[in-house]
C-alpha positions, 0 to 999 in steps of 0.5 A: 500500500505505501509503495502504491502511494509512492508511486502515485506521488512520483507521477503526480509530481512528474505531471505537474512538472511537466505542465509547468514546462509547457507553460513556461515554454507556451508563456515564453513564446507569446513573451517573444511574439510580444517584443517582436 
């Protein structure tokens, strides 16, 4: 039951990072189309 938990908390975090990527990426990209 704990390893389940764990391995959960790994995707979980592992999600959240990676949309966090896609939006620094997607805000970084309108930031550039803003300056040019």
């Amino acid at each position: 039951n704990t390893l389940i938990a764990s391995e959960s908390e790994i995707v979980d975090g592992y999600h959240i990072e990676y949309s966090g990527m896609k939006f620094a990426v997607f805000y970084l990209v309108e930031y550039m189309e803003a300056l040019a």
